[in-house]
C-alpha positions in Angstrom: -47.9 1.4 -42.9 -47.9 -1.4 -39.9 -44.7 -2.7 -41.2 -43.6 1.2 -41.2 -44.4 1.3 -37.8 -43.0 -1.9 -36.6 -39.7 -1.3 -38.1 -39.7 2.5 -36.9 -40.6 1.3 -33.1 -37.4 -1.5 -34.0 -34.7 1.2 -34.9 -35.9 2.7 -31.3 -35.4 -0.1 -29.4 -31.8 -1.1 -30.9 -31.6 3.1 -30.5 -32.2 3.0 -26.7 -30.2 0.0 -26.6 -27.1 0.9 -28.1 -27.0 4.6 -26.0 -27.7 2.0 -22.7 -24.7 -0.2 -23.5 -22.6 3.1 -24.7 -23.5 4.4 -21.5 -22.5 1.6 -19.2 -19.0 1.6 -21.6 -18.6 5.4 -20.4 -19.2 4.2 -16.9 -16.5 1.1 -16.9 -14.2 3.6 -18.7 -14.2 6.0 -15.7 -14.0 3.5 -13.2 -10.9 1.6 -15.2 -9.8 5.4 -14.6 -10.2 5.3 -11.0 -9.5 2.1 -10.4 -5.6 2.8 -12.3 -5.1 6.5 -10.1 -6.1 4.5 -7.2 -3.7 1.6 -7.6 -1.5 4.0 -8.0 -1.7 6.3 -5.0 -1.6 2.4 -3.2 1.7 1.9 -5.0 3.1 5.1 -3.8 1.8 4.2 -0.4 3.1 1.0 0.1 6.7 2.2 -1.4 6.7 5.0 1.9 5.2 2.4 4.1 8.3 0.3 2.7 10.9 2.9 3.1 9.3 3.8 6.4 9.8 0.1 7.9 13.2 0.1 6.7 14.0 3.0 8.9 12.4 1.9 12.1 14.0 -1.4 11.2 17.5 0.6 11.3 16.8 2.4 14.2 15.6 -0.6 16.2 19.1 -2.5 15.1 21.3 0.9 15.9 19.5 0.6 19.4 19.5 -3.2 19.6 23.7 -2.8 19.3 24.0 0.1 21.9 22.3 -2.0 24.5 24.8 -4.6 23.7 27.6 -2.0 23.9 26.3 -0.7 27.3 25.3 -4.2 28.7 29.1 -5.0 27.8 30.3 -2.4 29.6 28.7 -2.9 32.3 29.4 -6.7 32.6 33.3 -6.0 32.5 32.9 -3.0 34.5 31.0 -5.7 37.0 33.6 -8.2 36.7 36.6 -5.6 37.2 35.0 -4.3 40.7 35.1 -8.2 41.6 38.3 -8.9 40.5 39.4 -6.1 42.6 37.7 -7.2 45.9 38.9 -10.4 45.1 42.2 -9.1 45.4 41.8 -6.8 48.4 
């Protein structure tokens, strides 16, 4: 009967232990879950942040060149007034 007992106190220990370690496999399950729909919402993220940059970077070279073009035309609009009071 003491062996009976032994072994039946046994089976619920390996019992309690096996729905512990099932338990913690559910939890690692869920959080591989969240971890993978997180990584992808960062993926998405970075991809806008990406295509975002590249705009501003655009925009920044568009306006880079007009400055040029303006600064241009104001350096031969500059040396045509002094030519002509050079002439005068």
């Amino acid at each position: 009967m003491l062996q009976g007992v032994k072994r039946l106190s046994k089976d619920l220990v390996q019992d309690v232990r096996i729905e512990h370690i099932e338990d913690r496999i559910d939890r690692h399950e869920m959080l591989l879950e969240k971890l993978t729909d997180n990584q992808l919402e960062l993926s998405s993220r970075l991809t806008e942040l990406a295509s975002s940059i590249d705009t501003q970077n655009q925009l920044i070279g568009e306006g880079f060149n007009l400055m040029k073009r303006v600064i241009l035309g104001l350096l031969s609009t500059l040396s045509a007034i002094m030519v002509g009071t050079q002439v005068m």
